[in-house]
N, CA, C and O of each residue as an XYZ file, in Angstrom:
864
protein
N     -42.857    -32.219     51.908
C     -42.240    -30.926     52.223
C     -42.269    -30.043     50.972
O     -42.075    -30.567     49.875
N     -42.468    -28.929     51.064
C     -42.904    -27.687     50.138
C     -41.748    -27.665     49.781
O     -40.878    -27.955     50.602
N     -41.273    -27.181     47.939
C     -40.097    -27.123     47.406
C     -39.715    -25.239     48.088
O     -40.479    -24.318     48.378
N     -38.278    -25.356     48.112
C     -38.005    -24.055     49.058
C     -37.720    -23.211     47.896
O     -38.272    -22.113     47.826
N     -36.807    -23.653     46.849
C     -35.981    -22.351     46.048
C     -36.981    -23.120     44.551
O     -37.254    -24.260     44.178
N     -37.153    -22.251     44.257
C     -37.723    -22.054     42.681
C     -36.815    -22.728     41.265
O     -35.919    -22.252     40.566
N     -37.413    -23.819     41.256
C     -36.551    -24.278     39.993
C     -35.836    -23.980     39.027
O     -35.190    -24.759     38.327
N     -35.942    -22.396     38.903
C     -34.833    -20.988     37.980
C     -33.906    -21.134     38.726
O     -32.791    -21.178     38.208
N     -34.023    -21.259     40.193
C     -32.700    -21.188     40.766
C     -31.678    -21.436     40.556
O     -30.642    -20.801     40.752
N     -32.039    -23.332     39.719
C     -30.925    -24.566     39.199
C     -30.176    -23.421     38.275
O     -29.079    -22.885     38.436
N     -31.040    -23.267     37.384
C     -30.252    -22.369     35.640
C     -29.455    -21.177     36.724
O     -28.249    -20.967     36.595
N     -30.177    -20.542     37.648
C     -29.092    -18.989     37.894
C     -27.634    -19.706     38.545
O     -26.506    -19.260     38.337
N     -27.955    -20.917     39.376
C     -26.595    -21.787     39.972
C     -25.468    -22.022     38.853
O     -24.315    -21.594     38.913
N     -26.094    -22.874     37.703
C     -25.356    -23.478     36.332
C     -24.899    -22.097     36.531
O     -24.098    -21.881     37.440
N     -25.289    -21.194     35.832
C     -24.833    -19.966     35.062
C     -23.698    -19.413     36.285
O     -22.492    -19.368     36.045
N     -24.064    -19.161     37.114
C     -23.191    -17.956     37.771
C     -21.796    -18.875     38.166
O     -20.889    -18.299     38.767
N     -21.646    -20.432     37.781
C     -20.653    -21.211     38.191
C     -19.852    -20.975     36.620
O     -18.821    -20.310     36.519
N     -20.324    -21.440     35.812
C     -19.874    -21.514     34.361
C     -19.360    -19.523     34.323
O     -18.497    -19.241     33.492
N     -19.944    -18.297     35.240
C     -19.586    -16.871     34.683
C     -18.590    -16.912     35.811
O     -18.093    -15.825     36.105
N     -18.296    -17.729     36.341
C     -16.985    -17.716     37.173
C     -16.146    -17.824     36.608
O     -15.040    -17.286     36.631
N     -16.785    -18.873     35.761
C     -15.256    -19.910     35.342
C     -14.504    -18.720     34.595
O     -13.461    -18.152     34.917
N     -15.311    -18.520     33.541
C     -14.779    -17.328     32.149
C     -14.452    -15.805     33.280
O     -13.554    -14.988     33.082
N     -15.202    -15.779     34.142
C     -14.653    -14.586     34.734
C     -13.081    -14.809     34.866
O     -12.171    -14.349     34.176
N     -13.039    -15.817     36.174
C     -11.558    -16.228     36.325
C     -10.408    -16.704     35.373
O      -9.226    -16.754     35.713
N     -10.875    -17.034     34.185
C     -10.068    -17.457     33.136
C      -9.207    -15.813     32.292
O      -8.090    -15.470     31.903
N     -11.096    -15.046     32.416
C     -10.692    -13.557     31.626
C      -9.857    -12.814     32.583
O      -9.111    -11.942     32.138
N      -9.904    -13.121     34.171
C      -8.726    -12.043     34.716
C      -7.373    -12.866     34.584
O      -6.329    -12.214     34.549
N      -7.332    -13.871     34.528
C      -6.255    -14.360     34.040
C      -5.413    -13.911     33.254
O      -4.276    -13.506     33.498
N      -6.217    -14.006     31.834
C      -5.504    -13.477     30.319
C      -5.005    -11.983     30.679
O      -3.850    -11.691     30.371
N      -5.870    -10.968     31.354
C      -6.013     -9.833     31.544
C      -4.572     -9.662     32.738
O      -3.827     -8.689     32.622
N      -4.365    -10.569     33.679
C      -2.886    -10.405     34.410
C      -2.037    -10.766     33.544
O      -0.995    -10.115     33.615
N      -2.062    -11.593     32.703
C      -0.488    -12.007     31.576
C      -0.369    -10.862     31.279
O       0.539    -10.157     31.719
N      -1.697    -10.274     30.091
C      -1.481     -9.333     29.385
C      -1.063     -8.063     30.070
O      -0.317     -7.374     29.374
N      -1.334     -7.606     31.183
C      -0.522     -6.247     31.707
C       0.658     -6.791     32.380
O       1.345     -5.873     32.828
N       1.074     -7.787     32.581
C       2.459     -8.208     32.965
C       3.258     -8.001     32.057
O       4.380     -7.585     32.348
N       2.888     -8.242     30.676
C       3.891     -8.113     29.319
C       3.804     -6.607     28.755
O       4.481     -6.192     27.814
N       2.868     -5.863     29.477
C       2.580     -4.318     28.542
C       3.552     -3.728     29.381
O       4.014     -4.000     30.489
N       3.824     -2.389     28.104
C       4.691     -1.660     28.714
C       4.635     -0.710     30.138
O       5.548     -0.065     30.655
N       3.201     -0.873     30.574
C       3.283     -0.507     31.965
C       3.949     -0.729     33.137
O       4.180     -0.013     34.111
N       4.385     -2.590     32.673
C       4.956     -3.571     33.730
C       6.131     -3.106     33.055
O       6.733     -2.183     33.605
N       6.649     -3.624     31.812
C       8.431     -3.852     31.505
C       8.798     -2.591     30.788
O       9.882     -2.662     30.210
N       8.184     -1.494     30.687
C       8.550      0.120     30.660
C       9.080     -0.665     28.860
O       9.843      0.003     28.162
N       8.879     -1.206     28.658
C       9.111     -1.557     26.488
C       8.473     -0.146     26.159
O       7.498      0.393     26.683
N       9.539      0.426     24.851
C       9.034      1.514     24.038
C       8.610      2.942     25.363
O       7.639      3.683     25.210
N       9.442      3.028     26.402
C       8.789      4.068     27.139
C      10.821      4.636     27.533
O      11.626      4.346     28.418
N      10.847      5.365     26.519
C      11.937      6.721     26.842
C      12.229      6.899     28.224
O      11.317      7.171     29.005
N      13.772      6.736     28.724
C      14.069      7.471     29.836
C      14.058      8.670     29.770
O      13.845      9.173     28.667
N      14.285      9.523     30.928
C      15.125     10.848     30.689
C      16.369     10.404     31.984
O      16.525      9.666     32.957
N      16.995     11.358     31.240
C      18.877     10.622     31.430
C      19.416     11.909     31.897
O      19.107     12.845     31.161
N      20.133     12.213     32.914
C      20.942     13.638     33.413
C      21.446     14.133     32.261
O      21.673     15.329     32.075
N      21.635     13.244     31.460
C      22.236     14.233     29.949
C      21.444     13.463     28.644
O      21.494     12.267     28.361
N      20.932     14.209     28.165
C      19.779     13.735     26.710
C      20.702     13.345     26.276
O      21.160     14.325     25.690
N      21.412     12.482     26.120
C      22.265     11.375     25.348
C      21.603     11.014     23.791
O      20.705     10.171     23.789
N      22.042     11.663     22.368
C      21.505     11.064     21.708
C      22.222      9.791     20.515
O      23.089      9.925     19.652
N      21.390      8.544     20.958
C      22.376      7.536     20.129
C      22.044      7.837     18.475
O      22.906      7.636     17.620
N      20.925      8.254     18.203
C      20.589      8.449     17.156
C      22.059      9.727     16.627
O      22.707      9.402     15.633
N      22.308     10.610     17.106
C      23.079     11.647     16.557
C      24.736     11.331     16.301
O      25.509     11.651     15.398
N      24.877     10.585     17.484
C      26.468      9.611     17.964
C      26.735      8.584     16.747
O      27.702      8.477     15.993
N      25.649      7.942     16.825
C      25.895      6.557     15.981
C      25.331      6.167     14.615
O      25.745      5.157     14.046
N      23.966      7.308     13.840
C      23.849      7.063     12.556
C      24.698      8.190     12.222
O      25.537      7.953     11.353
N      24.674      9.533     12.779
C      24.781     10.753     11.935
C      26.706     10.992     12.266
O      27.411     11.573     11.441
N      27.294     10.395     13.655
C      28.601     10.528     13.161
C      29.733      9.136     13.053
O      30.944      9.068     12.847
N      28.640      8.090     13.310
C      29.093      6.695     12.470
C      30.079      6.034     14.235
O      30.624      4.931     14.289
N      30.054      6.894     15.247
C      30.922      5.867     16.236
C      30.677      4.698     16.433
O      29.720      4.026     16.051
N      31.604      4.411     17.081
C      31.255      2.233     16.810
C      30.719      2.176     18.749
O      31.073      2.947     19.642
N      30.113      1.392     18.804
C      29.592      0.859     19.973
C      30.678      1.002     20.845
O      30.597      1.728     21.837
N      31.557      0.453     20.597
C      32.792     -0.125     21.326
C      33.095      1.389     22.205
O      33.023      1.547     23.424
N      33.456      2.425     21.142
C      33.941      2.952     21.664
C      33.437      3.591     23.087
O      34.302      3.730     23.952
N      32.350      3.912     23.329
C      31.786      3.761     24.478
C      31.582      2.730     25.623
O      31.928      2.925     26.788
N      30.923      1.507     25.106
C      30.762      0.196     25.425
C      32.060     -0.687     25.800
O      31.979     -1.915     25.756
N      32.942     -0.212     26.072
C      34.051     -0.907     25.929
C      34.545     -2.270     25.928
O      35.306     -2.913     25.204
N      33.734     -2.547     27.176
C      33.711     -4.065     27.702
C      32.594     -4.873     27.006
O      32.497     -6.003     27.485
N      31.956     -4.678     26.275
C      30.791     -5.797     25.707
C      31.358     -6.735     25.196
O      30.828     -7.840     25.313
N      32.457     -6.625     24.558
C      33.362     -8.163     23.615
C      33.844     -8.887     24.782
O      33.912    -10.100     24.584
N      34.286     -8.401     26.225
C      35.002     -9.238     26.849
C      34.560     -9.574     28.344
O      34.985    -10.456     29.090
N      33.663     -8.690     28.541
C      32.919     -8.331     30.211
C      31.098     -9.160     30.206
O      30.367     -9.471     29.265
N      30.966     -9.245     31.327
C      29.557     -9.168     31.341
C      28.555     -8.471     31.264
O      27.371     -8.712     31.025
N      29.452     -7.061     31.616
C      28.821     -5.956     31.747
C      29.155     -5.047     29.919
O      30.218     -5.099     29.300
N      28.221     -4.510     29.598
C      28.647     -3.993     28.160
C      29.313     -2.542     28.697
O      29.908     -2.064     27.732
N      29.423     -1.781     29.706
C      29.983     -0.815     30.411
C      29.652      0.749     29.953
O      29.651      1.345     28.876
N      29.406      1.059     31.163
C      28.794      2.803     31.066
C      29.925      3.841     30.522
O      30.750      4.202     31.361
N      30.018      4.240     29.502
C      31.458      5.493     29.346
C      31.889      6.095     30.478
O      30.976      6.267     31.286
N      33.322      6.610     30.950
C      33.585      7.043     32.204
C      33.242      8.993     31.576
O      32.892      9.144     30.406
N      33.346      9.798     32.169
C      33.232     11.350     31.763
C      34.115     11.805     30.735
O      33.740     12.478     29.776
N      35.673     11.313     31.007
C      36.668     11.230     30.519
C      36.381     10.527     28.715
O      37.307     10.592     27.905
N      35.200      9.988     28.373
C      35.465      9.482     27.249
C      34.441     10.302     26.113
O      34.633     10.406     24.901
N      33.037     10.965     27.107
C      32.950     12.242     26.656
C      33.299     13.417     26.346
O      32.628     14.097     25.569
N      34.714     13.956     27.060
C      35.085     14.942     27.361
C      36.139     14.726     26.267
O      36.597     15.741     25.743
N      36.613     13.439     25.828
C      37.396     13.488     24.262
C      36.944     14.657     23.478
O      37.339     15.822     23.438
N      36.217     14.162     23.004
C      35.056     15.005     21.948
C      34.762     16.546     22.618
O      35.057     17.626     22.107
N      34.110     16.312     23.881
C      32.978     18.162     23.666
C      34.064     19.339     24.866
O      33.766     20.461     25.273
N      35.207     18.594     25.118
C      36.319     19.515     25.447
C      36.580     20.159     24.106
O      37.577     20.876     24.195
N      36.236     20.165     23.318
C      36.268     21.078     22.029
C      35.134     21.366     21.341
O      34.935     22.556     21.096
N      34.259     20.478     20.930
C      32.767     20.567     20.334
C      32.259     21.049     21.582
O      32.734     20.916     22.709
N      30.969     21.771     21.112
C      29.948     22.638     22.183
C      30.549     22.495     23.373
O      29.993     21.920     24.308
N      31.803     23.032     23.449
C      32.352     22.712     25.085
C      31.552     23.682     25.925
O      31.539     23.531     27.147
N      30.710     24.926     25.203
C      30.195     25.921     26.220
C      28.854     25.528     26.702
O      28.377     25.946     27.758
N      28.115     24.508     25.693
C      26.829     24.168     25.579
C      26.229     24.136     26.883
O      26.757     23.285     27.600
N      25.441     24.684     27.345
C      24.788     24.585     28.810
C      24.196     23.094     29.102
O      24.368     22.650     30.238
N      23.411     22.180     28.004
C      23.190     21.268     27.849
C      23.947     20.506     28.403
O      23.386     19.646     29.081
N      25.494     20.477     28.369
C      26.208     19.456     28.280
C      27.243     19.739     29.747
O      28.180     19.067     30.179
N      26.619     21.016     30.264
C      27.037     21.260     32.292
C      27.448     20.329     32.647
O      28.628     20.083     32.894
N      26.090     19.310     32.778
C      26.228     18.060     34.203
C      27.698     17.453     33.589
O      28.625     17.378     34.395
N      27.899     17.090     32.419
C      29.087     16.302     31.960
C      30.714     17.173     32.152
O      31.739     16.675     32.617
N      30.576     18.253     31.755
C      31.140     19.319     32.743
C      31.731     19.091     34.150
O      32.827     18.832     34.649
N      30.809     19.255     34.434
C      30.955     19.189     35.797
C      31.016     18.137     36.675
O      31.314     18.333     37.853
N      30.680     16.639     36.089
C      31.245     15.488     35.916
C      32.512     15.712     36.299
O      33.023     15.817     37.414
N      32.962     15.772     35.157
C      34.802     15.361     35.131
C      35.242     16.325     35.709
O      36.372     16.029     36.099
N      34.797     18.049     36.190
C      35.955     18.814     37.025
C      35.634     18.815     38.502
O      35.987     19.755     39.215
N      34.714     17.371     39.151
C      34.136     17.067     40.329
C      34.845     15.571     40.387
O      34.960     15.160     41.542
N      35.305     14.744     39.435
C      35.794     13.653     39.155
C      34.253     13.150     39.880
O      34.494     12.947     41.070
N      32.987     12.920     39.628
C      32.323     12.664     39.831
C      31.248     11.688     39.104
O      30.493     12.451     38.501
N      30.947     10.712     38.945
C      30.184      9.983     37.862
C      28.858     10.372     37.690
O      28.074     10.532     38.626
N      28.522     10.569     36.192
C      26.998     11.001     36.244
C      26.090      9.840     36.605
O      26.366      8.717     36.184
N      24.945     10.064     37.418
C      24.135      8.479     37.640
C      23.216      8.812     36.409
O      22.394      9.726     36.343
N      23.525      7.877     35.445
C      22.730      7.323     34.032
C      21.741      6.633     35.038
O      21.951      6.267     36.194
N      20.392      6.545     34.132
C      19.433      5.420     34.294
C      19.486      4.633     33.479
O      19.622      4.874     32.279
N      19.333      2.933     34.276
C      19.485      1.897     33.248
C      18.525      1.707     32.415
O      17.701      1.186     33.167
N      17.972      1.759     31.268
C      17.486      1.124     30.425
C      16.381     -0.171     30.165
O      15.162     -0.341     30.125
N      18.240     -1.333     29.947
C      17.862     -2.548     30.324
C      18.347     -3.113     31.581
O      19.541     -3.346     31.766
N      17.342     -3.359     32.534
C      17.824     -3.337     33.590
C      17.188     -4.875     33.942
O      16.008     -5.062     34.238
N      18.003     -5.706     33.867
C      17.710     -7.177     34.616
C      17.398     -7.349     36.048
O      18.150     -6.814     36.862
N      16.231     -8.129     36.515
C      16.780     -8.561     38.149
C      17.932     -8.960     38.791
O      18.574     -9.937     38.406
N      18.273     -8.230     39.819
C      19.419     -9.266     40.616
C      19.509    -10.627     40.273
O      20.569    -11.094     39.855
N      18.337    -11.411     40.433
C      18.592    -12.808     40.688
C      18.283    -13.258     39.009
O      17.725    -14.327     38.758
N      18.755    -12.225     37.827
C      19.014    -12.967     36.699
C      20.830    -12.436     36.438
O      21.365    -11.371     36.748
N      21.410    -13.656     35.764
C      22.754    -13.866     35.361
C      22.816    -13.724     34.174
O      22.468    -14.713     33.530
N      23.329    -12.319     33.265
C      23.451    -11.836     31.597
C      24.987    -11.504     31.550
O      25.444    -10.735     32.395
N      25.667    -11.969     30.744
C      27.047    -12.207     30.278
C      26.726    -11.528     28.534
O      26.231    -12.157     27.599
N      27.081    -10.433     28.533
C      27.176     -9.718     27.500
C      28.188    -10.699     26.120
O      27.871    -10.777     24.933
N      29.239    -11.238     26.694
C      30.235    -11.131     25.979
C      29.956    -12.828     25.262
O      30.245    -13.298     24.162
N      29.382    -13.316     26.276
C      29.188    -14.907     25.082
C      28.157    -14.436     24.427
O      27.851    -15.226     23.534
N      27.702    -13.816     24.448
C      26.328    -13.202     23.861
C      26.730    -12.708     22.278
O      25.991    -12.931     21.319
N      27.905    -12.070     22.190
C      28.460    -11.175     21.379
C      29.125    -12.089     20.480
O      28.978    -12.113     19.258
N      30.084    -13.057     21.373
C      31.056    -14.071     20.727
C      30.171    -15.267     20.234
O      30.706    -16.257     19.735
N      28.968    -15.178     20.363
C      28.495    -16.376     19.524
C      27.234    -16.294     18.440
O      26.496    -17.199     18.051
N      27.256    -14.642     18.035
C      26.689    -14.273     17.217
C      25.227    -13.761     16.937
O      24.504    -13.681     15.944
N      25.082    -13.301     18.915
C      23.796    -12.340     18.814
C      24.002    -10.757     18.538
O      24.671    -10.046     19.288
N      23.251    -10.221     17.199
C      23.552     -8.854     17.270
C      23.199     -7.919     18.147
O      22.251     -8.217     18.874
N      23.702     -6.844     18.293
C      23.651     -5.634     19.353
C      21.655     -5.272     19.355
O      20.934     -5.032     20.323
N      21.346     -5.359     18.089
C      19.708     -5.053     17.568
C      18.878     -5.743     18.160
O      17.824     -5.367     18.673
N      19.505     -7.220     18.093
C      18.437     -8.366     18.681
C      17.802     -8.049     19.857
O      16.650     -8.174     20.273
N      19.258     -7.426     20.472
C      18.311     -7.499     21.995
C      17.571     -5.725     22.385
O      16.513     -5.436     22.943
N      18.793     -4.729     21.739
C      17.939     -3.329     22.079
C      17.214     -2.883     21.081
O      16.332     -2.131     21.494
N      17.210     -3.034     19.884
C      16.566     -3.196     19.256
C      17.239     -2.093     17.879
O      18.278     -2.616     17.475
N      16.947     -0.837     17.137
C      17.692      0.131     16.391
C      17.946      1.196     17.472
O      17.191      2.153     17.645
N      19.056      0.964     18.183
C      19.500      2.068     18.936
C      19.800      3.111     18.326
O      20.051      4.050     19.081
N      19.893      3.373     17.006
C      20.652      3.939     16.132
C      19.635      5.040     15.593
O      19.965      6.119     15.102
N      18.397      4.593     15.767
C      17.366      5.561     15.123
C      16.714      6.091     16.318
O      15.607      6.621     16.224
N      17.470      5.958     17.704
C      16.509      6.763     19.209
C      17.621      7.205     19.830
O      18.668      6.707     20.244
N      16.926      8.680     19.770
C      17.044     10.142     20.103
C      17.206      9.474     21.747
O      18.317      9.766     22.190
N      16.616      8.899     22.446
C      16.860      8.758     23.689
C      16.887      7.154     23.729
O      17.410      6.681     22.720
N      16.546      6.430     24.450
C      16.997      4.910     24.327
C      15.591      4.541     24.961
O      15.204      5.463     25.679
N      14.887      3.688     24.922
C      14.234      2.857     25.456
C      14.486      1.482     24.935
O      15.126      1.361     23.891
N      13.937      0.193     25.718
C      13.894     -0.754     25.225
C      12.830     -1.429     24.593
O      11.702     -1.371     25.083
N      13.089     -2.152     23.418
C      12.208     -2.714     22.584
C      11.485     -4.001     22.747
O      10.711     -4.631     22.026
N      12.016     -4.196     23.989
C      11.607     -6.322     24.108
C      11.593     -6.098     25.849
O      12.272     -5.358     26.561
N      10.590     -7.007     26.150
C      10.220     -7.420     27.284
C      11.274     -7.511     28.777
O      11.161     -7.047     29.912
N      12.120     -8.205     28.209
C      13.332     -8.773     28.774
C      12.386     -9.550     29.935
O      12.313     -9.265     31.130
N      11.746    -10.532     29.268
C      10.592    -11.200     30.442
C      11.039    -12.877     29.805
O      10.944    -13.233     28.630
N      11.573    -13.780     31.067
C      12.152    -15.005     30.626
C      11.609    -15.688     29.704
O      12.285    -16.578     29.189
N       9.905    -15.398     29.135
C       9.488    -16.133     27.475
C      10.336    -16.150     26.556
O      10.708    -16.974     25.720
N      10.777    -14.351     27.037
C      11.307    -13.703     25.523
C      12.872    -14.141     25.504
O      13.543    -14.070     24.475
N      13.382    -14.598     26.740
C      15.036    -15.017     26.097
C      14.988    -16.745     26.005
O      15.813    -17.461     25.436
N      14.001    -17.087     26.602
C      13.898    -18.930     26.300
C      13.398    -18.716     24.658
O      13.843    -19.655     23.999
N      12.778    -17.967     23.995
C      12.240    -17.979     22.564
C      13.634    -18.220     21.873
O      13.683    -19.254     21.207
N      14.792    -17.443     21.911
C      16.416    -17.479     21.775
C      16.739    -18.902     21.908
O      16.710    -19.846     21.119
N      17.141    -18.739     23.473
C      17.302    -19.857     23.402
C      17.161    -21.258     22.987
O      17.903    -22.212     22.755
N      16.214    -21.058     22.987
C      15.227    -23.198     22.718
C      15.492    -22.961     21.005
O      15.512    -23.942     20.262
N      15.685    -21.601     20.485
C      15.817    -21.533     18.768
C      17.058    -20.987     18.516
O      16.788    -21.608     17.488
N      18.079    -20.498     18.396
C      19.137    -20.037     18.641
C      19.072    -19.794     16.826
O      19.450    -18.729     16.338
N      18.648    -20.713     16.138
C      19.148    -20.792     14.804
C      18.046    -19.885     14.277
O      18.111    -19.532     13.099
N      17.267    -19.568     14.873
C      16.211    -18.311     13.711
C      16.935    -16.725     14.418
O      16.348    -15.673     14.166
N      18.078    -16.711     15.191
C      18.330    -15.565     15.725
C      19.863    -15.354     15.403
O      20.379    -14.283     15.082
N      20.314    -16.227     15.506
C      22.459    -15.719     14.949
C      22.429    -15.445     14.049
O      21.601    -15.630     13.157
N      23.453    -14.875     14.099
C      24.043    -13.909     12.625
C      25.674    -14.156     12.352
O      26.187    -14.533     13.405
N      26.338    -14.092     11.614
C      27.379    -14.304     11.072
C      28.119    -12.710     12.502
O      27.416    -11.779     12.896
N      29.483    -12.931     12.873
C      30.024    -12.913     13.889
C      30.119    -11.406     13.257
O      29.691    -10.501     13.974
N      30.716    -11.020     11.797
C      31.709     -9.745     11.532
C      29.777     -8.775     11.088
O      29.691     -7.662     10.568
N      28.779     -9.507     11.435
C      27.409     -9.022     11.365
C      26.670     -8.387     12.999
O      25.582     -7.858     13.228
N      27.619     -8.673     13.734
C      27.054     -8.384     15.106
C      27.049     -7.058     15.127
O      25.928     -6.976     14.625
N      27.283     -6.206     15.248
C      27.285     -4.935     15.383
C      26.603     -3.846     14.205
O      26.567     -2.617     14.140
N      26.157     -4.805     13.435
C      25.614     -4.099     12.044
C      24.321     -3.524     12.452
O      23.561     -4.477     12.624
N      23.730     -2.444     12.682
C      22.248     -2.087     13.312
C      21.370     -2.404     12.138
O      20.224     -2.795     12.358
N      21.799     -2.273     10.942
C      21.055     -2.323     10.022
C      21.021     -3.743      9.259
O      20.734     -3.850      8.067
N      21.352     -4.812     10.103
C      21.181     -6.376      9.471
C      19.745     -6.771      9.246
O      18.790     -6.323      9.881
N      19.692     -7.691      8.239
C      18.522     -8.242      7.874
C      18.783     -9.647      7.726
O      19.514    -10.025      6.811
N      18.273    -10.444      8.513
C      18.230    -11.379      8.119
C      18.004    -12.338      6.877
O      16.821    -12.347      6.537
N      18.781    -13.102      6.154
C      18.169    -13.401      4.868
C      17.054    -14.500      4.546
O      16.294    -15.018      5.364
N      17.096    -14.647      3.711
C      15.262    -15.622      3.017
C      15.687    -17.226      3.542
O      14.821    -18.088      3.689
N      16.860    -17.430      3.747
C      17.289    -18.603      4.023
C      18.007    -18.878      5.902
O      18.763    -19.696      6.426
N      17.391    -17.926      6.265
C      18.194    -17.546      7.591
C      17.705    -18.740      8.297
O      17.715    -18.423      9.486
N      17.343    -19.771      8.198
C      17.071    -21.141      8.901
C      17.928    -21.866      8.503
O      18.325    -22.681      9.336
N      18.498    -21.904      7.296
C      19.490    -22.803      6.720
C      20.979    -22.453      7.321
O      21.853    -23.201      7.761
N      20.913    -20.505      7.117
C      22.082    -20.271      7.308
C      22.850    -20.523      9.462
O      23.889    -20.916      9.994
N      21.505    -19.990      9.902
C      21.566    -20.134     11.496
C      21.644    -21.592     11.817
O      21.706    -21.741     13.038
N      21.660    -22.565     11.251
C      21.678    -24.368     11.784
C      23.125    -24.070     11.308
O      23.858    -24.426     12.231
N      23.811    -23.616     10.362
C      24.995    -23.924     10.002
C      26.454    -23.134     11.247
O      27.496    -23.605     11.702
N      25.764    -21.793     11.378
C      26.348    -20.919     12.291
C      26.138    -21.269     13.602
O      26.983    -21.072     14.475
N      24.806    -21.899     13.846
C      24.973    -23.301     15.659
C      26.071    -24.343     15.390
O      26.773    -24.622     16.362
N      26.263    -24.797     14.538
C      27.179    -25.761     14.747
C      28.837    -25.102     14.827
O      29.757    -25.565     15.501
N      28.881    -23.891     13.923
C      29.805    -23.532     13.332
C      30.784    -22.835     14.865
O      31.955    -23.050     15.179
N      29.651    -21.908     15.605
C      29.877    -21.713     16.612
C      30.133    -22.495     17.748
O      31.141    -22.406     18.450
N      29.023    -23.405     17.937
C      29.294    -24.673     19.059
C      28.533    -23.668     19.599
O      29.151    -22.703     20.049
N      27.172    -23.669     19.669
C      25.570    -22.890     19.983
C      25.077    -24.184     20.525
O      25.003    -25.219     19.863
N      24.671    -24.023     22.053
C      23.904    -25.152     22.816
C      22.304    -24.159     23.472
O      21.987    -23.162     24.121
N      21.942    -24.898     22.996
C      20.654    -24.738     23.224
C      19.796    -24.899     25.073
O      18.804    -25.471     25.525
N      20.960    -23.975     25.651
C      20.613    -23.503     26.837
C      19.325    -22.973     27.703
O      19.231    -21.796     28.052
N      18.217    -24.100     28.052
C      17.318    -23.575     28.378
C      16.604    -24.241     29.845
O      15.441    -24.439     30.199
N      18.152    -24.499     30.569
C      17.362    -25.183     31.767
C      17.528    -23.973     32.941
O      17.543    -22.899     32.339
N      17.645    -23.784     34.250
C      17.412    -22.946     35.071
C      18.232    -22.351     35.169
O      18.213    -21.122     35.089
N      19.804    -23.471     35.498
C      20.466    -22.790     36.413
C      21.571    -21.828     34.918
O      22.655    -21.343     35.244
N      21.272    -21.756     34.022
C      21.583    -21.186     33.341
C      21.861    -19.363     33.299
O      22.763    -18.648     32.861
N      20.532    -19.119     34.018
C      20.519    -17.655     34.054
C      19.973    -17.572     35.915
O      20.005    -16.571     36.631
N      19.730    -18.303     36.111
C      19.685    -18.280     37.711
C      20.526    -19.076     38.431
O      20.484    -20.302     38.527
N      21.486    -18.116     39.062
C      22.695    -18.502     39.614
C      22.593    -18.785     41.051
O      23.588    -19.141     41.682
């Protein structure tokens, strides 16, 4: 019987099995990689907010403390949205005429809440407790990153479960001394492996990295 397919055939078979493989391997890498870009987890991409909120102006240039906005982060799960009433301290006298600052205005003489956009915004089906977070010596930076130097807020980190198991499974290349949590401008020191094994124990830091941990 006469040979049917041309013995090149074998090599174009090899080849186009082996340009699968790397095909399918390269869309692979190519789905991680736009899963982690800021297209997917909006990292480094500015909201706009009913009111240009600037943390940069609030918190380097007139020194307020987190708290005072944030109220609940030391004790809640939730780190908590300011009510109108805690703006209206302040710009019921500062730029109270400012057109800019209407919607907030008109906020509080509607008793009405402004809808902020979240930021960092977790899935439903993840479980984040601000306050053990706080009480066991992760700083405010770690996770948003220098709120202090953005004019508007975006987030700096993924918030994609690699990036809080990296924390977790290491806890000791990330704590900081407790009266250091709120410092935007901390640096970790040259010995911060020595000092973070001492501050896991010191704290009673468990190295939380099985499911039902954050999936409730």
């Amino acid at each position: 019987m006469p040979q049917v397919f041309h013995r090149s055939t074998n090599t174009l078979s090899r080849l186009s099995i082996y340009g699968a493989v790397f095909a399918l391997a390269g869309l692979g890498w190519a789905g991680l990689e736009i899963n982690r870009s800021p297209y997917v987890t909006q990292a480094f991409v500015a909201r706009s907010q009913p009111v240009p909120f600037s943390h940069k102006h609030h918190v380097q240039g007139l020194g307020i403390d987190c708290r005072y906005c944030h109220t609940s982060v030391e004790d809640s799960s939730f780190a908590g949205i300011p009510p109108t009433k805690t703006c209206m301290n302040c710009h019921s006298q500062i730029w109270a005429d400012s057109p800019t600052l209407e919607p907030v205005r008109a906020s509080f003489r509607s008793d009405t809440s402004l809808e902020w956009i979240r930021v960092h915004d977790l899935p439903d089906f993840v479980y984040f407790d601000h306050s053990i977070h706080v009480s066991k010596g992760i700083g405010c930076s770690s996770c948003h990153g220098q709120v202090d130097q953005m004019p508007l807020v975006w987030s700096v980190n993924t918030l994609q479960m690699e990036w809080c198991l990296d924390c977790h499974r290491q806890p000791e290349l990330h704590v900081r001394p407790k009266d250091q949590v709120l410092n935007m401008n901390y640096q970790p020191p040259a010995d911060q492996l020595t000092l973070g094994q001492k501050l896991v124990r010191d704290y009673k830091i468990r190295r939380l990295d099985y499911c039902s941990t954050c999936h409730r």
